[in-house]
N, C-alpha and C positions, 0 to 999 in steps of 0.2 A: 695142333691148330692148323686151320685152312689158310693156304698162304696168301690167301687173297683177304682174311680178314681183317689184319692192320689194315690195309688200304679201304676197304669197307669202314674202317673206323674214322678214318680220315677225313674221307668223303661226309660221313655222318654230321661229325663235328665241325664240319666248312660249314653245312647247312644249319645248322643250329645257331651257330656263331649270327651268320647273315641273317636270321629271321627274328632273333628273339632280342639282340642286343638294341638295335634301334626302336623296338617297342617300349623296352625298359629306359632307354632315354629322354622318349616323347611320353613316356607317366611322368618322368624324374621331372620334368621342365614343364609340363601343361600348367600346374598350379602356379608359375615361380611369374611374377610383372614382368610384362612384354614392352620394350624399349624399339619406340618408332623414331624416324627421322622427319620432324615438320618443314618440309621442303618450302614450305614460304614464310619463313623465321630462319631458317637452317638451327634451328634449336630440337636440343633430346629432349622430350616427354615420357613419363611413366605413365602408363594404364593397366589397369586389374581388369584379366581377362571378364571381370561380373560386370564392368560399365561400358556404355554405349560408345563407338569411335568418336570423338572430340570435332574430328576435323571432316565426319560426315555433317555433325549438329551443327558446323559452321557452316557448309555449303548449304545447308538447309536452311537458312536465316541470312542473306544476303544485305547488303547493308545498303540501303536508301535513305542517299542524300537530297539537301535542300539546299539550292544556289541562293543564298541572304544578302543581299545588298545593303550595308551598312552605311546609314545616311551622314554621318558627322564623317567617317576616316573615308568615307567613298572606296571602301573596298568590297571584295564579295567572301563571304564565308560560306566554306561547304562541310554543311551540319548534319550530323543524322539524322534522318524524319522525326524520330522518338525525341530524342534532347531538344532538335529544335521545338518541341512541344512543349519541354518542360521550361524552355526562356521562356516562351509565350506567355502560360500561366505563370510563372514568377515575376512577368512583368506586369502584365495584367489585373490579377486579382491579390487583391491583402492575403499574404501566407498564413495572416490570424483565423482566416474564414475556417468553416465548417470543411471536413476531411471530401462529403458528398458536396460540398457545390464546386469546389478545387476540380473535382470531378468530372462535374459537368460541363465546367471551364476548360478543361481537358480535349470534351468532347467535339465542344463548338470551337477552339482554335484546330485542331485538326482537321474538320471538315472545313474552315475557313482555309486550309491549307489547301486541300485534297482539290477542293472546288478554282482555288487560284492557278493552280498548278494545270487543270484541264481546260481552264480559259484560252482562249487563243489570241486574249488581247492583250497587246504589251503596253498601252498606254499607263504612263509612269511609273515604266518598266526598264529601266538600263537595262543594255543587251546581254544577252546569256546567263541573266537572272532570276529566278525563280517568282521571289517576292522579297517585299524590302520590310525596313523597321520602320516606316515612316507610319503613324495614327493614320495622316488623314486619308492613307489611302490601305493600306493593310493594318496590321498587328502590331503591337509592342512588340520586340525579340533585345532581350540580351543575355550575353553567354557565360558562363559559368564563370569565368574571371571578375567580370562585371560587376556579377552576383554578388561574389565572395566578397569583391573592396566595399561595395555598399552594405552588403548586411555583419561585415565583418566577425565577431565571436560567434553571433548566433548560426552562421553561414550550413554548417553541418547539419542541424537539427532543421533551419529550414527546407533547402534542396533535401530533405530525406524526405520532410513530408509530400513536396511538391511531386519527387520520385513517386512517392508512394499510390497519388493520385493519376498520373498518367501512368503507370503499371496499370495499372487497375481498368484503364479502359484501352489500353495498348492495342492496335489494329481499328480501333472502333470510330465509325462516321455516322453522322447524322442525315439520313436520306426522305427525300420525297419522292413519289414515283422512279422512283431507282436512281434519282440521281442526288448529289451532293447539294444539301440546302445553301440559300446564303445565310449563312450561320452568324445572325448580326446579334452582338449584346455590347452592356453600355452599362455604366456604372450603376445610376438610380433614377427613379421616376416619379412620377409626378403622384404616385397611386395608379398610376393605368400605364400601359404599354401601349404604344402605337400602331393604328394599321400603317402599314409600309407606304400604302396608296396616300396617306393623308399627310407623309412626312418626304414622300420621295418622289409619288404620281405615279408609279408602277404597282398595281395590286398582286401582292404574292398571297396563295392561300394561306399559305403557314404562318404569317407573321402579321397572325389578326391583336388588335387589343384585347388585352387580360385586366382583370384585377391585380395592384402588387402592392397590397398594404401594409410589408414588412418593411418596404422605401423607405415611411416615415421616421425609422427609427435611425434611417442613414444620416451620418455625421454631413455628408453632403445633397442633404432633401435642401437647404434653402441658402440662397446664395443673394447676395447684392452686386454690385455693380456700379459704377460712377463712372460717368463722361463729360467731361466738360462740355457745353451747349456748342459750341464752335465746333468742336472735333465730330459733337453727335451731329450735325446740319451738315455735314462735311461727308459722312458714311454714309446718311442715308439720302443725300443730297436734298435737301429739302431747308427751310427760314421755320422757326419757331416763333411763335408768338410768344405771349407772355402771360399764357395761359398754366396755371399749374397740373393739371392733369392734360399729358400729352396724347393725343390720339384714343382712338375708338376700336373696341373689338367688333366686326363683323361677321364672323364666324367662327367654331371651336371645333376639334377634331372630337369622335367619338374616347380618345385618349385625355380629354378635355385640355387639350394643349389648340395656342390661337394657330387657327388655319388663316385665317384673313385680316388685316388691321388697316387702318386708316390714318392716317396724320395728313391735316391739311390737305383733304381732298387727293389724296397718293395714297396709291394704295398698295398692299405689302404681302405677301403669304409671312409667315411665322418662322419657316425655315429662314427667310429670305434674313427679316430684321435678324434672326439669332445668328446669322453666318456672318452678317453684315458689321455686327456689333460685338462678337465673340462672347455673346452669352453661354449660361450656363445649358438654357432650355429655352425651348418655345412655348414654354407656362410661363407668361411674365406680364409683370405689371410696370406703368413708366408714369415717373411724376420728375417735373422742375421743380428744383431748389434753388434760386437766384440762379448763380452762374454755373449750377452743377444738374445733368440729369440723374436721379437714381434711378435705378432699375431693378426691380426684385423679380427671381425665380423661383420656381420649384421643381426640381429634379436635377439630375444632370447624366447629360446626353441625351441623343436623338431619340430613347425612348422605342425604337424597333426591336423587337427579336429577346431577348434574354436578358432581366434585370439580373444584376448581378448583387448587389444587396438584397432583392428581390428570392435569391438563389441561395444565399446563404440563409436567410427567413425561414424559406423551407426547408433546410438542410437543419434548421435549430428543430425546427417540429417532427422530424424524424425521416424527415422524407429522404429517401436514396436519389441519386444521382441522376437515373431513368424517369422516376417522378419529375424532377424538376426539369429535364428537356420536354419532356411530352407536356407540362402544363407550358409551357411557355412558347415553344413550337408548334403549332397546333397541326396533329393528322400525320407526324412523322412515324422513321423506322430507323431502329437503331441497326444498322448494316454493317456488313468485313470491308475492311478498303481492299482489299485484297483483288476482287476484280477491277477496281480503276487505276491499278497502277501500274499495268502498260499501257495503258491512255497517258496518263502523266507522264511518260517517261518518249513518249513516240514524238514529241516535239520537240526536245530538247535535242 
């Protein structure tokens, strides 16, 4: 034997050793769960090399809050956009309605959001607020806690279906000419929706009057009223006679709700007496009864923008969610919030 061939065999075997063994240990391991460290938990996670990184799909989905001013504790809650969608609709509309008008409730408290949120007016606006719970100037919002004490057993079953509704339209706003509508809706109406010009004095294209003959069937199409004569001469500052049919209609919206009235030569727009009097509607009729006036309505709310009994009507007749903004919205586009929300967010 060559005496140099042990040493040739050596050398062989060094080389073999270094090439083949860490090959056979990255086959032995490629298949086996790979164990990362989630540096902002400081928590272990398991992942199987077949699914996607966990904690790229979370940078990818960044989370967008809403500053919520909470009118009774006078605090500010900061809420997810999404959730704070789902208080909206859980306060807003009956959990009972139709799965598509939840929907479309959905769609208009979102763009009600998106649109407040790119205002740059903070009047009745505490500072560094997004938007509040107050009706008469935003949204109903209450939070999941809320939720729970008042619907109590049934709590589950409902936030699943209200979840189920805002999934469903998750990202999605209601636009006009590329921008956010003001996405007005109101319980129920009179049979008709209102032009915006006839109930506000500002004509918005989109929020012309419709037909909404599904109203009638609302538990809240007609409402009464009682004032004492004193307290009523007192609102709307005016002496009644003793006349039993009180004042005169002089004119009517194409929504057939009173544009103009009259009592003893004073004269009134329709919004004016129902804010004045805290009607139901501006469809209303007024009679004295000795020491009492009644007042009867039909509909309830301001009748702009999107019935919401209205909405569930159509949602019983089969209509989807799209159907019911586009008949009630008129000339809209269902758009991504996705471009307005470094607009939203460059003021804050």
């Amino acid at each position: 034997m060559n005496k140099f061939q042990p040493l040739m065999w050596i050398v062989l075997s060094t080389i073999i050793i270094t090439l083949v063994v860490p090959s056979i240990l990255v086959l032995a391991f490629s298949n086996s769960p790979k164990k990362y460290i989630d540096a902002s938990t400081s928590q272990d996670f398991v992942e199987s090399t077949n699914s996607k990184d966990q904690t790229d799909k979370k940078s990818a989905e960044p989370s967008i809050e809403v500053s919520v001013y909470r009118t009774l504790t006078k605090e500010v809650e900061q809420i997810p956009l999404e959730e704070y969608v789902v208080g909206v609709v859980a306060s807003e509309m009956p959990v009972s309605f139709e799965l598509e008008a939840l929907k479309a409730q959905s769609l208009a408290a979102r763009t009600f959001l998106v649109r407040q949120m790119l205002s740059n007016s903070t009047i009745n606006l505490p500072e560094g607020t997004d938007i509040t719970d107050n009706t008469q100037f935003h949204q109903v919002f209450k939070n999941k806690k809320e939720l729970a004490s008042e619907w109590g057993k049934n709590y589950q079953s409902n936030i699943s279906k209200v979840q189920k509704a805002v999934d469903a339209t998750k990202g999605q706003i209601i636009t006009y000419d590329e921008k956010p509508i003001d996405a007005s809706f109101f319980s129920t109406s009179n049979g008709y929706t209102e032009n915006s010009e006839d109930y506000w004095g500002n004509k918005t294209p989109y929020l012309k009057s419709v037909e909404s003959p599904w109203d009638l069937q609302s538990p809240k199409f007609q409402n009464e009223t009682t004032i004492q004569v004193p307290k009523f001469e007192e609102l709307l500052g005016i002496k009644l006679d003793s006349d039993v049919n009180i004042g005169s209609v002089l004119s009517k919206s194409e929504g057939n709700r009173i544009k103009s009235f009259e009592i003893n030569d004073k004269k009134y727009s329709g919004k004016t007496i129902r804010d004045k009097l805290k009607l139901h509607s501006s469809d209303f009729t007024i009679k004295r009864e000795g020491s009492e006036v009644i007042i009867h309505t039909k509909g309830n709310g301001h009748g702009v923008g999107m019935s919401q009994y209205g909405a569930n009507g159509l949602a019983q007749e089969g209509k989807n969610y799209k159907d019911i903004v586009h008949y009630y919205y008129q000339g809209i586009t269902i758009s991504s919030v996705e471009p307005f929300i470094n607009k939203m967010y460059v003021k804050k």
